[in-house]
DRENPA-3360 file (N, C-alpha, C; in nm, 2 decimals, always signed):
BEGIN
1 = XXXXXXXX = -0.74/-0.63/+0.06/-0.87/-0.65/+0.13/-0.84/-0.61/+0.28 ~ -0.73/-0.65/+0.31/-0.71/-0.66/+0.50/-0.64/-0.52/+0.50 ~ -0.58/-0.41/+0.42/-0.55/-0.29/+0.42/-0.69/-0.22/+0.41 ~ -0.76/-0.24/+0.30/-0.90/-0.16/+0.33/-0.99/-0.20/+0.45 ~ -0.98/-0.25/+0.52/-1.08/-0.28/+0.65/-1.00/-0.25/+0.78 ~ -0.88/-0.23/+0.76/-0.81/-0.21/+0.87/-0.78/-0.38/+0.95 ~ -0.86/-0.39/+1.01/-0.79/-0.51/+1.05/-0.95/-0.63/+1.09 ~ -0.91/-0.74/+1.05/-1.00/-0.83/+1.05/-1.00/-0.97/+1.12;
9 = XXXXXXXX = -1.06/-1.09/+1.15/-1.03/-1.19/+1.16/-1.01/-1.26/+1.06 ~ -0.95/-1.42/+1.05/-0.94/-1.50/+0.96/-1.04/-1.58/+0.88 ~ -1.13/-1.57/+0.97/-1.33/-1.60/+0.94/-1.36/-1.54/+0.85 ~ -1.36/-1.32/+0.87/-1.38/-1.28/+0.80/-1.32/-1.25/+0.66 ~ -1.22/-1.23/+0.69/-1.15/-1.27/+0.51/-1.16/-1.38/+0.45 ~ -1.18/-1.48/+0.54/-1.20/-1.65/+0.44/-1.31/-1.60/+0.37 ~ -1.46/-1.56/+0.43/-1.59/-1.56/+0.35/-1.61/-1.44/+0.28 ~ -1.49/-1.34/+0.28/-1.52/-1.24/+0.20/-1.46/-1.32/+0.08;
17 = XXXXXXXX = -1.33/-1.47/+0.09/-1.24/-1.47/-0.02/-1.30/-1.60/-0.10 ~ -1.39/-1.59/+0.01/-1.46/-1.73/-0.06/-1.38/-1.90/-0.02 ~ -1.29/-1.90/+0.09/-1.17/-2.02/+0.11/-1.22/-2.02/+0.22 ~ -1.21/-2.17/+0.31/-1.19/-2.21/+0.41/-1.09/-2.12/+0.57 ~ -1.18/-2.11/+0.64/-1.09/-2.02/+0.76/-0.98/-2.08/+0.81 ~ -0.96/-2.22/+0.79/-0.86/-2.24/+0.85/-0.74/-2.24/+0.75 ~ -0.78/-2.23/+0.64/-0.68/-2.24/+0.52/-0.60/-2.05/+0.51 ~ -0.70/-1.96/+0.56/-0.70/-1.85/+0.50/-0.61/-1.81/+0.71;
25 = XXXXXXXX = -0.64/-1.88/+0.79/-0.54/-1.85/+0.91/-0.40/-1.91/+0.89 ~ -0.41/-2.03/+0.84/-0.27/-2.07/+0.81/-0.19/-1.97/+0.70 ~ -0.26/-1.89/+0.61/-0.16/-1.81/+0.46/-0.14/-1.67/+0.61 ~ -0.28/-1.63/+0.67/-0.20/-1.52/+0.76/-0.10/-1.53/+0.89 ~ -0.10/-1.66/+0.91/+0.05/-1.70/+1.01/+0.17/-1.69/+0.90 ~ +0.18/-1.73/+0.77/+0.28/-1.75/+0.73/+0.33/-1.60/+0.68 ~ +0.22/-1.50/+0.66/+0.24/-1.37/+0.63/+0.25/-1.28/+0.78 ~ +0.21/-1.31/+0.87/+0.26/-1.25/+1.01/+0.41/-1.29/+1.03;
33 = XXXXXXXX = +0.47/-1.40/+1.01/+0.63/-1.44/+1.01/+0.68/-1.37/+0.91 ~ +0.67/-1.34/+0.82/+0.74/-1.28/+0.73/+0.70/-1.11/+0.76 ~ +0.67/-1.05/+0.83/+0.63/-0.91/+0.88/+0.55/-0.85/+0.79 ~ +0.46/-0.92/+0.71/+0.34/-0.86/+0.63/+0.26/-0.76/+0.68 ~ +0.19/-0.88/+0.76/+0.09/-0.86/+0.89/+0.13/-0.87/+0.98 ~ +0.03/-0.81/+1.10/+0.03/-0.82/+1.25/-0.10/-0.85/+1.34 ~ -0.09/-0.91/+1.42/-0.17/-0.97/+1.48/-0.20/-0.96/+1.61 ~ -0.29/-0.96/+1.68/-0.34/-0.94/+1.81/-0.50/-0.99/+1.87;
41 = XXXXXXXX = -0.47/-1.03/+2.01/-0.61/-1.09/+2.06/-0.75/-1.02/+2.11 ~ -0.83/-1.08/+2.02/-0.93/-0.99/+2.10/-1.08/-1.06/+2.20 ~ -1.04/-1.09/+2.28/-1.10/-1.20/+2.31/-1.09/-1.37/+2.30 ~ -1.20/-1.42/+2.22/-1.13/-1.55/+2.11/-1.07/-1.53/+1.99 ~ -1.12/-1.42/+1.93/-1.06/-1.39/+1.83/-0.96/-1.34/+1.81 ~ -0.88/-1.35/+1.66/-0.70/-1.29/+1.66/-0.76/-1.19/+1.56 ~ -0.73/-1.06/+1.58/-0.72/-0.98/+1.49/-0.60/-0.91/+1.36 ~ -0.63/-0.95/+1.26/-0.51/-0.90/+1.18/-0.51/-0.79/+1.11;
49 = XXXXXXXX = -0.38/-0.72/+1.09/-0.38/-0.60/+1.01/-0.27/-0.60/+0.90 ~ -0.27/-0.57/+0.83/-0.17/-0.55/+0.72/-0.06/-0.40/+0.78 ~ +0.04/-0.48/+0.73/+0.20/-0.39/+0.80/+0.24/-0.32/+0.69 ~ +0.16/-0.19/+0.65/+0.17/-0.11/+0.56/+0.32/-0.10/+0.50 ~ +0.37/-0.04/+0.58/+0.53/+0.02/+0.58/+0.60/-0.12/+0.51 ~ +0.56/-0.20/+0.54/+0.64/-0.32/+0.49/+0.57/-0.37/+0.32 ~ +0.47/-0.35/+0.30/+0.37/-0.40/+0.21/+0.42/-0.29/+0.09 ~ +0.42/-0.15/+0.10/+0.43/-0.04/+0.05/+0.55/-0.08/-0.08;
57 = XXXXXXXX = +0.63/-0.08/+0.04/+0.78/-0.13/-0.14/+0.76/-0.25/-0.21 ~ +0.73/-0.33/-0.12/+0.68/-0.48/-0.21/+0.60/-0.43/-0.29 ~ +0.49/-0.39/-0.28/+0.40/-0.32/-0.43/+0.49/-0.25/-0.47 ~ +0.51/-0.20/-0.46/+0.58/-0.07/-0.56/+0.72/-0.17/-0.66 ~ +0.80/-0.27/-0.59/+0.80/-0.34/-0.69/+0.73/-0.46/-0.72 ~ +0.65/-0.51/-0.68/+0.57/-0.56/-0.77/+0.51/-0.51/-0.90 ~ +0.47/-0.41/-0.89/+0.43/-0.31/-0.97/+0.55/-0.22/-1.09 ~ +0.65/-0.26/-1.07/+0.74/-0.24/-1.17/+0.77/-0.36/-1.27;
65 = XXXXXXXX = +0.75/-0.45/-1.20/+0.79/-0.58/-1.24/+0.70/-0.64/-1.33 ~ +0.52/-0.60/-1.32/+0.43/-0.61/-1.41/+0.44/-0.52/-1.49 ~ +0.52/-0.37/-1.49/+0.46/-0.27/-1.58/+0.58/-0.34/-1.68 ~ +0.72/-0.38/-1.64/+0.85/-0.41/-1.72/+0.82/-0.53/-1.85 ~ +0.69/-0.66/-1.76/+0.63/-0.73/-1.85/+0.53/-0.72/-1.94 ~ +0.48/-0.57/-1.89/+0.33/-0.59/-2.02/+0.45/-0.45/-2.11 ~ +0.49/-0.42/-2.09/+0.60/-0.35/-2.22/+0.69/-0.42/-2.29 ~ +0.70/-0.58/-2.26/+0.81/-0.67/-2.33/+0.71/-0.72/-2.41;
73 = X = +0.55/-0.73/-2.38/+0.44/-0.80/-2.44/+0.42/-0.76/-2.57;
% end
């Protein structure tokens, strides 16, 4: 969701995700420390973006890792 919009607040992906904003700023601090995401101010608001380059191989194995399980299925 935060790849297709480019970059968003924590407000707005809470009510796109249907979760509490403060719940859904705390999962994107914990994903900004781990170099997921990136973040920056824009006013009051923090704006987040998803850290492609980093996200890219993680899918790609993620995505091995499901295809290796529905062929053991």
């Amino acid at each position: 969701m935060l790849a297709e919009r480019g970059e968003a607040t924590a407000g707005d992906l809470a009510s796109g995700l249907g979760v509490p904003a403060n719940t859904m700023s705390s999962h994107l601090t914990v994903l900004a420390h781990a170099g997921l995401v990136s973040s920056s101010k824009s006013g009051r608001h923090v704006l987040y973006r998803a850290n492609t380059a980093r996200l890219e191989p993680l899918i790609g194995r993620l995505s091995t890792l499901v295809a290796k399980e529905l062929k053991a299925e």
